[in-house]
KOLNU-958712 format. One line per field, with one value per residue: x, y, z of N, C-alpha, C in turn; residue number from 1; residue in three letters. Coordinates in Angstrom, 3 decimals. Layout:
! residues N
n_c1 (X / ...) .
n_c2 (Y / ...) .
n_c3 (Z / ...) .
ca_c1 (X / ...) .
ca_c2 (Y / ...) .
ca_c3 (Z / ...) .
c_c1 (X / ...) .
c_c2 (Y / ...) .
c_c3 (Z / ...) .
k (NUM / ...) .
r (Ala / ...) .
END
This chain:
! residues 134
n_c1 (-12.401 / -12.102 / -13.149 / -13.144 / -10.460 / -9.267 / -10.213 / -9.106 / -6.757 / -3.590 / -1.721 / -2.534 / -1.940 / -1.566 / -1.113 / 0.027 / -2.967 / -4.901 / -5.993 / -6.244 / -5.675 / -5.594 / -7.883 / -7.925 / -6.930 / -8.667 / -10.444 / -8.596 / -8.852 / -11.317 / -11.806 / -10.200 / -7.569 / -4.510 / -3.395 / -0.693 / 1.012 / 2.002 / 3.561 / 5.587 / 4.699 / 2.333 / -1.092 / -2.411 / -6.016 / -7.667 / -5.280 / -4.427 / -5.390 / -4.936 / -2.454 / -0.679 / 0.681 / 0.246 / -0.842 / -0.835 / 1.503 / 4.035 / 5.850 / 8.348 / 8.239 / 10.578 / 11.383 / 9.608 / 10.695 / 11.621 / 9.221 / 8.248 / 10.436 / 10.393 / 7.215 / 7.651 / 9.152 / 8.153 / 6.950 / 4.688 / 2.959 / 3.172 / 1.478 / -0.629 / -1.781 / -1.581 / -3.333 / -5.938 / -6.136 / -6.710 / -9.046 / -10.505 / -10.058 / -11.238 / -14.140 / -14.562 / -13.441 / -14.115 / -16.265 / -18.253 / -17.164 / -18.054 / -19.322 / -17.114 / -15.066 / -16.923 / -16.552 / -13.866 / -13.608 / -15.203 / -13.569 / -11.428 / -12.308 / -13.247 / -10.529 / -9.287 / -10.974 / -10.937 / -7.927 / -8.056 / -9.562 / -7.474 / -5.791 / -3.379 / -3.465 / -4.843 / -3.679 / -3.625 / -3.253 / -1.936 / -2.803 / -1.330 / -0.610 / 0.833 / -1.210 / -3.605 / -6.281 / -8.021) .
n_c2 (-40.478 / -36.795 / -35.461 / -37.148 / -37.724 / -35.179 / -34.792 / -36.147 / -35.873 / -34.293 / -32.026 / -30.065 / -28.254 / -25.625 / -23.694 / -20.282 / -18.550 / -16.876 / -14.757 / -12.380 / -14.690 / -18.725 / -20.540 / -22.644 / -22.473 / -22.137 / -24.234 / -26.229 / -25.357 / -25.636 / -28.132 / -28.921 / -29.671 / -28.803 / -25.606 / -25.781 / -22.924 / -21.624 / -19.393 / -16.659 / -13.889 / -13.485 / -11.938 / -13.026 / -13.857 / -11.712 / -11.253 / -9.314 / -9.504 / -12.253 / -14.846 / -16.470 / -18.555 / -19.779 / -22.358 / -22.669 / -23.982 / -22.419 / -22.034 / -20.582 / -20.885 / -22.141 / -24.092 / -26.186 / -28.727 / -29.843 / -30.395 / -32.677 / -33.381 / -31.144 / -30.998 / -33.413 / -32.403 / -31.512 / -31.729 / -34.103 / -33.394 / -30.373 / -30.495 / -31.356 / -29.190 / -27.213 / -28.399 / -28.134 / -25.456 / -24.217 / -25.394 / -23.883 / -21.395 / -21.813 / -21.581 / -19.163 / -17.330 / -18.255 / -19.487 / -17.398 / -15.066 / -12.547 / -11.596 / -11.929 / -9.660 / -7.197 / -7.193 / -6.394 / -4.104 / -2.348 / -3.344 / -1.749 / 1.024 / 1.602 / 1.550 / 3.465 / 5.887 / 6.041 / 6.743 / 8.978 / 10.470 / 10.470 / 11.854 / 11.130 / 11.815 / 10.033 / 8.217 / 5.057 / 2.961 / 0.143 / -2.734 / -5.001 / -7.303 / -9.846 / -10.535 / -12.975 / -12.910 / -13.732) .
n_c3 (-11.904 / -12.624 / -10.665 / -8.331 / -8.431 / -7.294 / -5.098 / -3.573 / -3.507 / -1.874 / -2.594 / -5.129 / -8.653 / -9.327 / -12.070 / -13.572 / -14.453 / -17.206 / -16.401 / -12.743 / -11.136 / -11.293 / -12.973 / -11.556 / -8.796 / -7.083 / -7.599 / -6.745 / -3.874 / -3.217 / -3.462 / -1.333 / -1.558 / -1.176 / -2.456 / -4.857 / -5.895 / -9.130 / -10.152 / -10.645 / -10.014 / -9.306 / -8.179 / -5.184 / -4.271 / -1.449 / 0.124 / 1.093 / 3.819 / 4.271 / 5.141 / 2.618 / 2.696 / 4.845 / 4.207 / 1.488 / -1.232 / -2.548 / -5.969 / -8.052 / -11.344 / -12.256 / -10.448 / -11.013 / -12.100 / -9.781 / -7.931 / -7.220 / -5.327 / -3.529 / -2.653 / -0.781 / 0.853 / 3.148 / 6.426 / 7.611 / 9.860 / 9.285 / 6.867 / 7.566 / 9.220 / 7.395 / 5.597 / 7.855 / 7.877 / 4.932 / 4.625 / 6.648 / 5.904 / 3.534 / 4.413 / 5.386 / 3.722 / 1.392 / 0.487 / 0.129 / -1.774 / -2.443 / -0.305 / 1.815 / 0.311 / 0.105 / 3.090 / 3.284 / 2.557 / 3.719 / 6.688 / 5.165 / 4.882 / 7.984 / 8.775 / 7.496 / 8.262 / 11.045 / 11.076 / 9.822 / 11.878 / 13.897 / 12.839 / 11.337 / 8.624 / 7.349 / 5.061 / 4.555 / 5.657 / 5.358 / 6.462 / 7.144 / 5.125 / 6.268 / 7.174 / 8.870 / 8.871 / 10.962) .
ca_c1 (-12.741 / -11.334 / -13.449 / -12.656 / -8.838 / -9.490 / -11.063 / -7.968 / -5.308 / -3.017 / -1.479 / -3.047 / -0.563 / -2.437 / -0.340 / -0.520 / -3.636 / -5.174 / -6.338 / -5.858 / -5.409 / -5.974 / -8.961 / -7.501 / -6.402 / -10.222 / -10.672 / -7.945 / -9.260 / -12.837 / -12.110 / -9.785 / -6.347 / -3.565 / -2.633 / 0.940 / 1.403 / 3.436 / 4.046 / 6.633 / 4.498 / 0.451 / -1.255 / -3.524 / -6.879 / -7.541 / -3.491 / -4.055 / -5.846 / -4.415 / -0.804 / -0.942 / 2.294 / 0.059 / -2.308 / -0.555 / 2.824 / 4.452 / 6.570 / 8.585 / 8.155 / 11.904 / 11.297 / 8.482 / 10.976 / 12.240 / 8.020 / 8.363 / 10.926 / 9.789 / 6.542 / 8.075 / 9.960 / 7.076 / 6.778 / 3.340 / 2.274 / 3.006 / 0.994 / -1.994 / -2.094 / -1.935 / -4.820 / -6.682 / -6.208 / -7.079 / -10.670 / -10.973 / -10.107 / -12.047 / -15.085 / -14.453 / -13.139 / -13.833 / -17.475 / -19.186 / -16.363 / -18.910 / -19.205 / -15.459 / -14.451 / -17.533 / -16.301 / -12.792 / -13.535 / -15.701 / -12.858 / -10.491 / -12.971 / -13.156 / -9.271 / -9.139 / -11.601 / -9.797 / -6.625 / -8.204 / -9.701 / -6.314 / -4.796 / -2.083 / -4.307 / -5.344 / -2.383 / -3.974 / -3.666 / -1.632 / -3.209 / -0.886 / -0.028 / 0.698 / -2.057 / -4.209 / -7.754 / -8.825) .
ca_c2 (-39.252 / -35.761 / -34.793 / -37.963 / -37.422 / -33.959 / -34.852 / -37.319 / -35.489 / -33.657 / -31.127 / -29.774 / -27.512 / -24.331 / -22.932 / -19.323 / -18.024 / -15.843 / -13.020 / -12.222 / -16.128 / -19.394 / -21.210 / -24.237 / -22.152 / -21.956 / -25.574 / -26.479 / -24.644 / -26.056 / -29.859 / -29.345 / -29.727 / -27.576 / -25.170 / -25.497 / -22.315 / -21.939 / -18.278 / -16.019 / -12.705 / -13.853 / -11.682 / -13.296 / -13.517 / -11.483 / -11.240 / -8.304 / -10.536 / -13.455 / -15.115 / -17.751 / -19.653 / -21.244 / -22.967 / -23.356 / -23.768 / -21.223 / -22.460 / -20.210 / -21.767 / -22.603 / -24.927 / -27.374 / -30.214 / -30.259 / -29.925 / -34.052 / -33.419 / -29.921 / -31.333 / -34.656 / -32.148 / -30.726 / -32.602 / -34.927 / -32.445 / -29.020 / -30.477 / -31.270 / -27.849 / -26.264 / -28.893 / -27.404 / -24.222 / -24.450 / -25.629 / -22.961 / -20.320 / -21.761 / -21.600 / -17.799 / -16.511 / -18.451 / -19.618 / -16.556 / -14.230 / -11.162 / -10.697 / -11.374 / -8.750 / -6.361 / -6.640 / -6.021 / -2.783 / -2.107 / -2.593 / -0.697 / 2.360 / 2.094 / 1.884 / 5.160 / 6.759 / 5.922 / 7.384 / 10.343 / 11.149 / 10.722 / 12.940 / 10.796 / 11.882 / 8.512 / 6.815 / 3.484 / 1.486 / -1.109 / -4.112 / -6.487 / -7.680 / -11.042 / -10.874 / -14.197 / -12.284 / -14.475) .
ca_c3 (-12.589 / -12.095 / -8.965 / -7.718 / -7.945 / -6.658 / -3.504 / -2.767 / -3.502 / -1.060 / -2.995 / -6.353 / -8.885 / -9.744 / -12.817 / -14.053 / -15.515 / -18.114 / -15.285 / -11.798 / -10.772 / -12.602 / -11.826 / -10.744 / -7.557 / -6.759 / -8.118 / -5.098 / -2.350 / -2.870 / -3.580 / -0.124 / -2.065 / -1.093 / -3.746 / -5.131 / -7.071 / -9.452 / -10.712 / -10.076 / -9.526 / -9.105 / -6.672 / -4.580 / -3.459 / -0.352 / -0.147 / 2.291 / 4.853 / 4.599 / 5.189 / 2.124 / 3.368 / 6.191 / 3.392 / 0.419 / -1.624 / -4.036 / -6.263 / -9.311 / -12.979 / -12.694 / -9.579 / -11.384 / -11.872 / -8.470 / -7.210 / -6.178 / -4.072 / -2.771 / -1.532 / -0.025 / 2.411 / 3.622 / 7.140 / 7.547 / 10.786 / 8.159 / 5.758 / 8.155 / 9.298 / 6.566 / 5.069 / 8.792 / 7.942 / 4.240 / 5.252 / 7.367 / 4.854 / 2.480 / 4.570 / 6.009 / 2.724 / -0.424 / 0.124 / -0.439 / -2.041 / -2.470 / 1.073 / 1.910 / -0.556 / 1.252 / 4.763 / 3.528 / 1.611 / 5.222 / 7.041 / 4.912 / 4.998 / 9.057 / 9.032 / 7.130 / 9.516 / 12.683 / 11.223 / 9.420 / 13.216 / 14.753 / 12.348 / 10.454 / 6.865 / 6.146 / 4.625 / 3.969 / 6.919 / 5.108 / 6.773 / 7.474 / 4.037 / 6.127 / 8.496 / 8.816 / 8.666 / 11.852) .
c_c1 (-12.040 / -11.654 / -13.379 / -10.810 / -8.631 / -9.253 / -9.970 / -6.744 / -4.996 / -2.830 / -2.460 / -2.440 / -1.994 / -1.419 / -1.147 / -1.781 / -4.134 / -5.382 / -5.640 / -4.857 / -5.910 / -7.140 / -8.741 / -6.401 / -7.560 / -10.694 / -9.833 / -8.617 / -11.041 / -12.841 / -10.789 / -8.292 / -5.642 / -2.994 / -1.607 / 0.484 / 2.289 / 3.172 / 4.750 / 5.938 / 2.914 / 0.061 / -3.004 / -4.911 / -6.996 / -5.899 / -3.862 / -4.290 / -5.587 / -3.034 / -0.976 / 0.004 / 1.248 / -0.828 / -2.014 / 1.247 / 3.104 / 5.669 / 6.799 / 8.588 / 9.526 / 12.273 / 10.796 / 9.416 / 11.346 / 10.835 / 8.162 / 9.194 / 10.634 / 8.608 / 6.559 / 8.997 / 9.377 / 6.379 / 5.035 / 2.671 / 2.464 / 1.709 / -0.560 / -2.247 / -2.368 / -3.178 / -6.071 / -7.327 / -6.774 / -8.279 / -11.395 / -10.827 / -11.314 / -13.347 / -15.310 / -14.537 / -14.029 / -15.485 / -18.564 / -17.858 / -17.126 / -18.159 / -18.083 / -15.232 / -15.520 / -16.971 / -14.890 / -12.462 / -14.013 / -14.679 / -11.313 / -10.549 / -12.788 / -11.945 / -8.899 / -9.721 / -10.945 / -8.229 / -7.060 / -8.563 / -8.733 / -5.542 / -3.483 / -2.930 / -4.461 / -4.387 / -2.967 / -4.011 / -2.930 / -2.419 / -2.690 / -0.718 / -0.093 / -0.322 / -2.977 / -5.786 / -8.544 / -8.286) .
c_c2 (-38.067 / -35.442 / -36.067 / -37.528 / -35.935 / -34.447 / -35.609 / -36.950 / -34.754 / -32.620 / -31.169 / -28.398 / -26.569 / -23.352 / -21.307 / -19.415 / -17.418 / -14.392 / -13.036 / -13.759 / -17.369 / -20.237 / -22.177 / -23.844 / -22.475 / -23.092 / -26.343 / -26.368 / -25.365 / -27.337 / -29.929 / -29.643 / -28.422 / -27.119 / -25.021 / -24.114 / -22.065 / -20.725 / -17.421 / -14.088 / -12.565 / -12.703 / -12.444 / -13.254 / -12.877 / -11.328 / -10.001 / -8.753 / -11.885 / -13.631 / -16.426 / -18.915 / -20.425 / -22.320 / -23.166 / -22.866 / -22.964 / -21.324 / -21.167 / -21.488 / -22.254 / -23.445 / -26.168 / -28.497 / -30.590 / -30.528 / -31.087 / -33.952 / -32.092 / -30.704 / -32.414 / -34.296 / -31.685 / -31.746 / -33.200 / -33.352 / -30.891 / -29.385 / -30.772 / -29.997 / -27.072 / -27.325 / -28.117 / -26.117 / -23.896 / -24.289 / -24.561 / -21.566 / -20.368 / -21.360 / -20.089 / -17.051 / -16.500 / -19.139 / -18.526 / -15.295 / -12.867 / -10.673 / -10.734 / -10.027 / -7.296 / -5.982 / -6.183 / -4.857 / -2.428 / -1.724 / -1.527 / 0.672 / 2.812 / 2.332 / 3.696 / 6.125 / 7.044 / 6.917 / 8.810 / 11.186 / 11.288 / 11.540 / 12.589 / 10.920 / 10.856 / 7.592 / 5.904 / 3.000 / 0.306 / -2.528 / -4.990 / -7.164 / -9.535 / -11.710 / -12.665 / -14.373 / -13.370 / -15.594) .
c_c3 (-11.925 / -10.642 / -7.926 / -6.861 / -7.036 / -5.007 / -2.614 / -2.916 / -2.619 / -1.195 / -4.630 / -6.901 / -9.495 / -10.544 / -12.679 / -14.798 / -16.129 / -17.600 / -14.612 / -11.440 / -11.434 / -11.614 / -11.305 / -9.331 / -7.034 / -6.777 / -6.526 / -3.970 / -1.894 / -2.583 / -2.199 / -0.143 / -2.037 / -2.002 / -3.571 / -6.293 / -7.494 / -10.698 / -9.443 / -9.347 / -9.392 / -7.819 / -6.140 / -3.964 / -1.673 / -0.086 / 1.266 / 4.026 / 5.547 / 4.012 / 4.527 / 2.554 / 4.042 / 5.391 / 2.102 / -0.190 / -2.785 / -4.496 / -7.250 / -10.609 / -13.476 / -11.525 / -10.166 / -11.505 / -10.698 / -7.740 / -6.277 / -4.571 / -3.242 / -1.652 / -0.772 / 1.340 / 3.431 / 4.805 / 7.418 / 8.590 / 9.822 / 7.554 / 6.608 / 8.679 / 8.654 / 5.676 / 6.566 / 8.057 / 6.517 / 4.654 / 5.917 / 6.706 / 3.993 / 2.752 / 4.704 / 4.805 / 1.218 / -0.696 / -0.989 / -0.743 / -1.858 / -1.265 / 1.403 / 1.266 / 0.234 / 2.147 / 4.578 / 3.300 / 3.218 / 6.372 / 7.041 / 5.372 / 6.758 / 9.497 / 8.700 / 7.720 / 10.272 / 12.403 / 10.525 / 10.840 / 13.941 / 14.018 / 11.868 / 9.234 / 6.070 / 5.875 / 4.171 / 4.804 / 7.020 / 5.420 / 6.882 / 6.105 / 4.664 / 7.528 / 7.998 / 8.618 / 9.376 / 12.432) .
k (1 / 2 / 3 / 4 / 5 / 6 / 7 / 8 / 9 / 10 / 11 / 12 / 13 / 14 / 15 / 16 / 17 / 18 / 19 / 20 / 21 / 22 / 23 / 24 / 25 / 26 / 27 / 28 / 29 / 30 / 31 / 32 / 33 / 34 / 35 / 36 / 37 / 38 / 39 / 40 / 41 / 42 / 43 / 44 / 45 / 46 / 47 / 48 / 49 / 50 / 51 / 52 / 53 / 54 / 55 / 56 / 57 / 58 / 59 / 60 / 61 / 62 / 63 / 64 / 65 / 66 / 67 / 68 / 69 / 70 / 71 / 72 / 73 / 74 / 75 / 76 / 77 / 78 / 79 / 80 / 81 / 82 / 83 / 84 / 85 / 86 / 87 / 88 / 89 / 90 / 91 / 92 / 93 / 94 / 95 / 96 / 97 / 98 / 99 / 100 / 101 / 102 / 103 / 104 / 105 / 106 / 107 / 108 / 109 / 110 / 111 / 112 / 113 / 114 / 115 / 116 / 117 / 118 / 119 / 120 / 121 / 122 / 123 / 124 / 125 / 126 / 127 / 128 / 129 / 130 / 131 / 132 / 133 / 134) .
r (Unk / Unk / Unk / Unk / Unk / Unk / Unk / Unk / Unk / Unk / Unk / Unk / Unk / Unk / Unk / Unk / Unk / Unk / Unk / Unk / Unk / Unk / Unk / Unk / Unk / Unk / Unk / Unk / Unk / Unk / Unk / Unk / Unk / Unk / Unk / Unk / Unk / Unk / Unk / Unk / Unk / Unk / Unk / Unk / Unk / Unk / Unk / Unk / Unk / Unk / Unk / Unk / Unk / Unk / Unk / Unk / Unk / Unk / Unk / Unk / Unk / Unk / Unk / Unk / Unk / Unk / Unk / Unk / Unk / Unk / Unk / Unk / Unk / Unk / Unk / Unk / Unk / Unk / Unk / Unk / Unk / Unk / Unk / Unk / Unk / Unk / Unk / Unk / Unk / Unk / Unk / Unk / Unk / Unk / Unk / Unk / Unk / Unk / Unk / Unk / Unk / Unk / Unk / Unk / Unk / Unk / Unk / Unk / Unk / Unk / Unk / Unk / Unk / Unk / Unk / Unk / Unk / Unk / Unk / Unk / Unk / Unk / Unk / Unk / Unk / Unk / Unk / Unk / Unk / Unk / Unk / Unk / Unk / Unk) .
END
């Protein structure tokens, strides 16, 4: 059955979808399968916090026939790390999204403090775009 194959697969392809992201990114990340995505301009969950490279693959929609051999280059020790690290996202990030999305607004707001008190007028803070958020 599907959540069978889920649970045993390595990689799992997470096309474009209708919103932000398709649910079969979310479908990945839970059943423990490393998302392949496969759009050319998706933005990601958390994206400011986390560096998706270490946890999943991103393919363009003009790669998909080559995907076999894409993820066959992807050395055994890569691909256990980034299944590690996966797991460990999923638990930090993707359990309880609410509060992720909370503490990140939290520490956007204390970023903008800190620099409104030092007197660069806020700016944003950026965040690391490819930070690892832990």
């Amino acid at each position: 059955d599907y959540k069978t194959l889920m649970l045993s697969s390595v990689f799992s392809v997470a096309p474009a979808g209708n919103g932000l992201h398709s649910f079969r990114l979310a479908e990945a990340i839970f059943f423990g399968s490393i998302p392949v995505i496969v759009d050319d301009e998706v933005t990601l969950p958390f994206c400011s916090v986390l560096d998706w490279r270490r946890f999943s693959v991103r393919i363009r929609q003009s790669q998909v026939s080559q995907l076999p051999q894409l993820l066959r280059a992807i050395p055994p020790a890569e691909v256990a790390r980034m299944q590690t690290r996966l797991a460990e996202v999923k638990r930090k990030y993707f359990l309880f999204p609410f509060n992720t999305a909370m503490a990140i607004l939290h520490l956007r707001v204390r970023e903008a403090q800190r620099a409104a008190a030092k007197g660069d007028g806020g700016g944003g803070g950026g965040g690391g775009g490819g930070g690892d958020g832990g």
